[in-house]
C-alpha positions as CSV (number, residue, x, y, z in Angstrom):
1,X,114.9,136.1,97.7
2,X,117.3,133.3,98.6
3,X,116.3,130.1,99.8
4,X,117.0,128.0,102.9
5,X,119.3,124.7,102.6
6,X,116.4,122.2,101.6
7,X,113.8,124.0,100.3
8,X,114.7,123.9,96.4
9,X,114.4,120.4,96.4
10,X,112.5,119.3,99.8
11,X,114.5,118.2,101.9
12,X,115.4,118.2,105.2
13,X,118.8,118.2,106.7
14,X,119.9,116.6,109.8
15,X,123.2,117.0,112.3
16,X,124.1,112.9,112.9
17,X,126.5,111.6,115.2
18,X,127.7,108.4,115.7
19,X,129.8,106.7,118.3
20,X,131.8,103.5,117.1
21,X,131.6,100.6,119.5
22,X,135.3,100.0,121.0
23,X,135.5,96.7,119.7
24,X,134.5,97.2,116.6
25,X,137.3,96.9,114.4
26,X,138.6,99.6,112.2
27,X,138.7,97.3,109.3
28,X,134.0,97.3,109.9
29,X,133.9,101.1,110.9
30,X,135.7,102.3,107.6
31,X,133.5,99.7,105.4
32,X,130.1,101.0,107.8
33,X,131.7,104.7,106.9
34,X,132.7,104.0,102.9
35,X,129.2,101.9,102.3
36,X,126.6,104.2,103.8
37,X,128.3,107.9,104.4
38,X,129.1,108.2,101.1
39,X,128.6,111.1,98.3
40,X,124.8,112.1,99.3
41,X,125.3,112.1,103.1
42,X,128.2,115.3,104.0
43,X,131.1,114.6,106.5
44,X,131.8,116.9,108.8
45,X,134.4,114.8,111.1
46,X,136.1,111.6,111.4
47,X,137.9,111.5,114.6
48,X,138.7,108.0,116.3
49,X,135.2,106.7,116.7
50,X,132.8,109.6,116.4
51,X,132.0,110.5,113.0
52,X,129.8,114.1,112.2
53,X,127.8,114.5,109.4
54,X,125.0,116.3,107.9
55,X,122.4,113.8,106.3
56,X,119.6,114.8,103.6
57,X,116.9,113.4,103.8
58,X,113.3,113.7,101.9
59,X,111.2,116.0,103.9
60,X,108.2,113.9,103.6
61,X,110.2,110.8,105.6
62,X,110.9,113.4,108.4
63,X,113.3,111.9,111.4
64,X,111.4,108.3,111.5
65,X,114.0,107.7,108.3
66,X,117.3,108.4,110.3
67,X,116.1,106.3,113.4
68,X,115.3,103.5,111.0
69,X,118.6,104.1,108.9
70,X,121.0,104.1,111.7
71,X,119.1,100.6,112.8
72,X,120.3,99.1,110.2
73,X,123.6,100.5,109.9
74,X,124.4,99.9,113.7
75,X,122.8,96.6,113.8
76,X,120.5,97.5,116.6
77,X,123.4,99.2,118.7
78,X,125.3,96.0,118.0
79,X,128.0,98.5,115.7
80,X,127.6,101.8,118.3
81,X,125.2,104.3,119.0
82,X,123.7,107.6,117.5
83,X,122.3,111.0,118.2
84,X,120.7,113.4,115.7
85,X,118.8,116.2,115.3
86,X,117.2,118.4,112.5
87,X,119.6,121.3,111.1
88,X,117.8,125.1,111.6
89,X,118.9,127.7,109.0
């Protein structure tokens, strides 16, 4: 029988994207991008601002960890804004 994306190891996947703030500068949304998208998290798309990815994450942290990530990451909205929701097989 095969198994579903995330249950070999369990996890659970989620569809992220994030909006750039205009005025960041390209110079922070690359580092943002290079220090915390990086060989763990998949990117789907980089266009202008809005990056697409797919982001793993331990099913016992459930979405509570991406709300808290991307608080961090975006410095309270501060760096741009975020949407997500969890990936169905």
């Amino acid at each position: 029988m095969r198994k579903k994306l995330g249950e070999i190891c369990k996890t659970t996947f989620y569809d992220l994207v994030v909006e750039f703030d205009p005025n960041l500068s390209d110079e922070k949304m690359n580092e943002i991008i290079d220090c915390h998208f990086g060989d763990e998290d998949y990117i789907v798309s980089s266009q202008g601002r809005t990056l697409k990815a797919i982001w793993e994450i331990p099913a016992d942290e459930a979405g509570y960890e991406v709300e808290n990530s991307m608080f961090y990451v975006l410095k309270d909205g501060e760096y741009g804004t975020y949407s997500y929701q969890r990936r169905v097989d």
